[in-house]
N, C-alpha and C positions, 0 to 999 in steps of 0.2 A: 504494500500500500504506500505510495506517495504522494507526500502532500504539496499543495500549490499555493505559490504566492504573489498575489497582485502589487503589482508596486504604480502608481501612478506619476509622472513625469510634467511638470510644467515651467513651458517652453516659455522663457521672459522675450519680449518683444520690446523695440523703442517706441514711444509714442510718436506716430507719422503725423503726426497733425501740422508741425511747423515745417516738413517740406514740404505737405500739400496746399498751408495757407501762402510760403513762397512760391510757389509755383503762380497761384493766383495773382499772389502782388504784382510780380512780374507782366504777368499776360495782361492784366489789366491797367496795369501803369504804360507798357507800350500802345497798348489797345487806343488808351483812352485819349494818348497826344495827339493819334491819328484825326482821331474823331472830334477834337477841339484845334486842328490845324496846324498844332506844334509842329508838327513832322506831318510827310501826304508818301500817298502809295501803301502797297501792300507788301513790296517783296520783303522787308526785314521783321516786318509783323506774322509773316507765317510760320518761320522757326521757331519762334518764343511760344507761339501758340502751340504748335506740335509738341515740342519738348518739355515748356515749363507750363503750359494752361493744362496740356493732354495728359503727357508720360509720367511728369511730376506727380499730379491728381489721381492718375489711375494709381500708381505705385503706394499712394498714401487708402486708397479704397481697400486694395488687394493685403496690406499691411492690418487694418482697420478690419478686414473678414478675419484673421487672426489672431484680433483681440476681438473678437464677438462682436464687435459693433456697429448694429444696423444701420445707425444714422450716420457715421462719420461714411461705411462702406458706402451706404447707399447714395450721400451728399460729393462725397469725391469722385466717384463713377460717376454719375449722372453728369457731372459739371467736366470731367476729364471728356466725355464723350463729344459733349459740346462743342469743345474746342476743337477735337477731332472732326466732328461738321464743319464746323466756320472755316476753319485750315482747306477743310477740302472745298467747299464754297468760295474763297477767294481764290482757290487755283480755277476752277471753273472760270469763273469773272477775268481772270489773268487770260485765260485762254488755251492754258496750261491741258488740257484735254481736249483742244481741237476748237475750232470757232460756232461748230453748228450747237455744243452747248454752251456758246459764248451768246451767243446771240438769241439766243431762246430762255431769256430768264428774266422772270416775273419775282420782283422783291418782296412780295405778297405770300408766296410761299413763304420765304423765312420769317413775315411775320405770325404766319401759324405756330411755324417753330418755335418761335418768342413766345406765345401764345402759351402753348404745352409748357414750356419748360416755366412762365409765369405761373400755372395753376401748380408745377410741382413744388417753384421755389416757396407758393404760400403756405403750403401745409408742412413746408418744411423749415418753414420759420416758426412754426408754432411749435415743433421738437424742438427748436435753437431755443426755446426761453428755458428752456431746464437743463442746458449745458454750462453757459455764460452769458456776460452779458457784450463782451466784444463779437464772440461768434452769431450773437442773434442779432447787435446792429451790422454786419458785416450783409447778414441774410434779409433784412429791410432793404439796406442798397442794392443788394440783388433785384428785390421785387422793383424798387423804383428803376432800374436799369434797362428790365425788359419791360415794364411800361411805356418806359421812352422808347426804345427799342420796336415796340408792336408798332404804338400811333405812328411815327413817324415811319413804318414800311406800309401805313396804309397812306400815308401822304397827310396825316391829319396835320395841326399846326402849324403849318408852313415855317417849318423849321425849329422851333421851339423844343420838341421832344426830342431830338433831335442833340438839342443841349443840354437834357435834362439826362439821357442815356452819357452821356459824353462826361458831365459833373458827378453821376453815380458809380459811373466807373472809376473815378480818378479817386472818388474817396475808397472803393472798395478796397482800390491798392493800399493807400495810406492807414485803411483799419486791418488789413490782412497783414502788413510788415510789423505791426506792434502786436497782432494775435500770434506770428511767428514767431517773434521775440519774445515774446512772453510765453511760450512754449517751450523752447530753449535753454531760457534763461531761470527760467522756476525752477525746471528739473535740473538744470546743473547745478544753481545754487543749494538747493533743498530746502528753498525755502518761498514765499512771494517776494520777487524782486520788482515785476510788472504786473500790478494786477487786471483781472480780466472781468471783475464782477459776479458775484453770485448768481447761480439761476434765481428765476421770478419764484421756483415752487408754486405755482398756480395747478398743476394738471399733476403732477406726480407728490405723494407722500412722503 
């Protein structure tokens, strides 16, 4: 008779949260100069989208399914994928895949896309209020980003939304480098170095 025994093994992982919030900053502080004139074109805005809005974000999802967690997985995917659209969206627009889908493209479509991704980012602002309170106003500029975003691919404002995507993005980057940093910097110090704000506790116990 031999007896058996179970031993259970737990894998420590880093918290991925500060290179997916850099990734963010990044993509969305290039993003946004575009969009406010600082800088024009596409071509240096599609690598930072690819590597640091995409690969970054996905890297921090896939890290995030191995700490359990639904919302950071779910929040980093969805937003890495994104950028993987828009990436491949301004190669289209470049011409980058041939002219017949250069020339056959109705902005209207990616205002659906805006669309979709604004009903996800609402309900996924209302899981940001029981993380922090940097990551839930990070998830507010989201929503105001693709508001600007939708109206202005439907032509609404005559250019107004326009500005308002272009101002939400620039803060997004400026609240994502300080929720990075304060990701980094908490857990290296062991202590609060930058603080992030308590969740609301409104929906969880």
């Amino acid at each position: 008779m031999t007896s058996q025994s179970h031993q259970n093994v737990k894998m420590v992982t880093a918290d991925p949260s500060a290179i997916g919030l850099f990734g963010l900053a990044i993509v969305t502080l290039v993003a946004s100069s575009q969009k406010l004139g600082i800088t024009s074109g596409l071509g240096y805005v599609i690598p930072w989208a690819i590597f640091l809005g995409a690969f970054a974000q996905l890297f921090a999802c896939i890290q995030d399914a191995k700490h359990n967690n639904t919302f950071g997985m779910t929040a980093f995917g969805a937003y890495a994928f994104f950028w993987f659209g828009m990436a491949s969206s301004w190669f289209i627009k470049l011409g980058v895949f041939g002219p017949e889908l250069a020339s056959g493209l109705d902005v209207k479509q990616l205002g659906f896309v805006f669309l979709g991704y604004l009903i996800f980012t609402l309900f996924m602002t209302i899981g940001a209020m029981e993380t922090n309170k940097v990551l839930f106003t990070i998830f507010v500029l989201i929503d105001f980003l693709f508001i600007g975003l939708i109206l202005d691919s439907f032509g609404v404002g005559n250019g107004a939304f326009h500005s308002l995507a272009a101002y939400s993005e620039l803060a997004i980057a400026i609240v994502s480098f300080y929720g990075c940093g304060a990701a980094v910097l908490n857990t290296h110090f062991g202590r609060v170095f930058l603080p992030v704000g308590a969740p609301f506790r409104i929906f969880k116990k």
